[in-house]
N, C-alpha and C positions, 0 to 999 in steps of 0.2 A: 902745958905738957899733959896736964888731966884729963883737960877735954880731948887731945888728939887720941889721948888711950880711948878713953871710953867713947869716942867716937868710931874706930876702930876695931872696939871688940862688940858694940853695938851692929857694926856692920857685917863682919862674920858670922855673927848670930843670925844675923837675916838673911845671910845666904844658904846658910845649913839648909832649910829643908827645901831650897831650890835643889838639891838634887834625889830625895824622894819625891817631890811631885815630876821631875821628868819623866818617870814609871806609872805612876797610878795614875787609875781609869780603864780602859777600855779600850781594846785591840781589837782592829779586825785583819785576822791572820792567814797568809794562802801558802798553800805547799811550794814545792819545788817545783810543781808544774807550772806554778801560779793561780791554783785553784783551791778555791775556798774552802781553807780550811776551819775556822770557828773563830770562836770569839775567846779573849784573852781578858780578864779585869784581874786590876791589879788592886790593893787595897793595902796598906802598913806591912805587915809582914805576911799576910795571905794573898792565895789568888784562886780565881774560877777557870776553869774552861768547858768551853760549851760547842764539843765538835760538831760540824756541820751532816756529820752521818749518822742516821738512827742508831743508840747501841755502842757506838764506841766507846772503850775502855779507858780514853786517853781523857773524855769528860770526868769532873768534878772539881774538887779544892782539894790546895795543898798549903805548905808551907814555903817561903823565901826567905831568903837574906839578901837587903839592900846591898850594890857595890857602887864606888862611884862610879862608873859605867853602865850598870845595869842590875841585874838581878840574877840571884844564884837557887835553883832549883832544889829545895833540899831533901822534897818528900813531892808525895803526891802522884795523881795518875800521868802526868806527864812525864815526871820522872821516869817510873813503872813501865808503860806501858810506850814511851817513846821513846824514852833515856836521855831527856830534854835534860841539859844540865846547866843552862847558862841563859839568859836574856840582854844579848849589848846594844846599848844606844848606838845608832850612827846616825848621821846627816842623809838627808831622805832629800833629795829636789823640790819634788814634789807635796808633801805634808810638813817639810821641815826637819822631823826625826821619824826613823823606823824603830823598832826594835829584831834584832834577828836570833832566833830559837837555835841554839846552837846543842849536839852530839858534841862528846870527843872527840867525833872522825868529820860533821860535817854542818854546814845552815842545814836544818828540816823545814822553816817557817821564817816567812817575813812576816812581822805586824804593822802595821800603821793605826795611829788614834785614829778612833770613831768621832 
């Protein structure tokens, strides 16, 4: 009976940070047009972005909160200057997972791992 515990909560333990590494790393992310818009790196509870336009306000680092879905915008130029408020995993065809940069009102941004 001992071993099935600690077999069991050994195994949950190992699954926990299967859902912060489904986020971090490196997005490469396009608008609505489907046109490139920057790069995304994700890292523990920060993140970069590095818009693909000279100048744009929506580049630097901010702050996140993990969700098991995704990621939640809490600060930052994104926030600000886009009103980026949400990052959810979905099933992508093609790379496997996207993540999509969601407004309250709409997607702004697909990402896919670089």
């Amino acid at each position: 009976m001992r071993r099935i515990a600690l077999t069991v909560s050994l195994l949950a333990l190992a699954a926990t940070p299967g859902f912060a590494q489904q986020v971090q790393g490196n997005w490469s992310c396009r608008d609505a047009n489907a046109t490139r818009a920057g790069i995304l790196t994700i890292y523990g509870s920060v993140y970069g972005f590095a818009s693909t336009t000279f100048g744009d306000p929506s580049s630097g680092t901010g702050a996140i909160m993990g969700y098991q879905d995704g990621v939640g915008f809490s600060d930052g130029p994104l926030r600000a200057a886009r009103n980026v408020q949400a990052g959810r995993v979905i099933p992508d065809p093609n790379h496997g997972v996207a993540m999509q940069l969601e407004t309250s009102d709409a997607i702004v941004m697909l990402c896919t791992p670089r």
